[in-house]
N, C-alpha and C positions, 0 to 999 in steps of 0.2 A: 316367446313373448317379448312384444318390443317394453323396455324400460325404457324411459327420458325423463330430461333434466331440462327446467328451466328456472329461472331466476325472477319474479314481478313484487311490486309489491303491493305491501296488504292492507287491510282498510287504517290501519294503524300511521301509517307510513314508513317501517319498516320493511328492508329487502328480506326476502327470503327465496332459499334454492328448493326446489325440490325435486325428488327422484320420486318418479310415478308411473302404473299401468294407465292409460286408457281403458274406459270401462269395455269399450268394442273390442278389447284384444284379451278382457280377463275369460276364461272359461266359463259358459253359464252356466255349470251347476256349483262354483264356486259363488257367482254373483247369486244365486238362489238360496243359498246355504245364510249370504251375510241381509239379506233383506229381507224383512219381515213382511210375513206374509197378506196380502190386503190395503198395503202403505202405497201412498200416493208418488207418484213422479214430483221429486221437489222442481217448484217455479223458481226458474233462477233468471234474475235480468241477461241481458245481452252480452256476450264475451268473458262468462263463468261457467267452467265445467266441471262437473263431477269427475274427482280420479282417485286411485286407490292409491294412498302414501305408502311407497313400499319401507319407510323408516318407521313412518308410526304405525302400520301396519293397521291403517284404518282409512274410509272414506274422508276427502277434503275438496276444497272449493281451491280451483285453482283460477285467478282471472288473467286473462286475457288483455284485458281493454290496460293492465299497467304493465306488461311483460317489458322485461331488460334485454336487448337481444332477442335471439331467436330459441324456439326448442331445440336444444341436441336429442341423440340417439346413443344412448349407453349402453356400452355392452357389461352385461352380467351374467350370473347364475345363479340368479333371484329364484325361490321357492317359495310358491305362495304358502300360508300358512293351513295350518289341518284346517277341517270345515265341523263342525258337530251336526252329522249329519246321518 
C-alpha cells in the first residue's frame, strides 16, 4: 500500500500536511466495510479528492487546486484499522 504526503491548504487558509491512502490503492472489502451501504458518490468540485487520513484514521478531502509542492511517497508500515465486518 502506497502512503503519501502532501502539504495544501485548506478552505480556512491554513497549511496543513497530510499522510494519506489513495482510495484506488485501499483494499475493497476494507472500502466496503467503511461505506454505507446505498450512499451516493460525493460530488466534489474539480481538484478535490477523496482519501483515507491514515492519522485520523478517517475519510477527508484533500484539494489539489492549493497543494504546496508536489506529493511524496512515504514509506511505512501503516496497518489499516480492523473493519466490523
Amino acid at each position: 500500500m502506497t502512503i503519501k504526503e502532501a502539504t495544501f491548504v485548506k478552505k480556512d487558509g491554513t497549511k496543513r500536511t497530510m499522510r494519506f491512502v489513495e482510495l484506488t490503492d485501499l483494499p475493497q472489502t476494507f472500502l466496503e466495510s467503511k461505506i454505507k451501504s446505498g450512499s451516493k458518490k460525493p460530488s466534489l468540485p474539480q481538484g478535490y479528492q477523496v482519501v483515507w487520513d491514515i492519522e485520523k484514521q478517517n475519510f477527508r478531502i484533500l484539494n489539489l487546486n492549493t497543494l504546496i509542492g508536489e506529493i511524496k511517497n512515504s514509506d511505512s508500515n501503516y496497518v489499516l484499522p480492523e473493519t466490523n465486518s
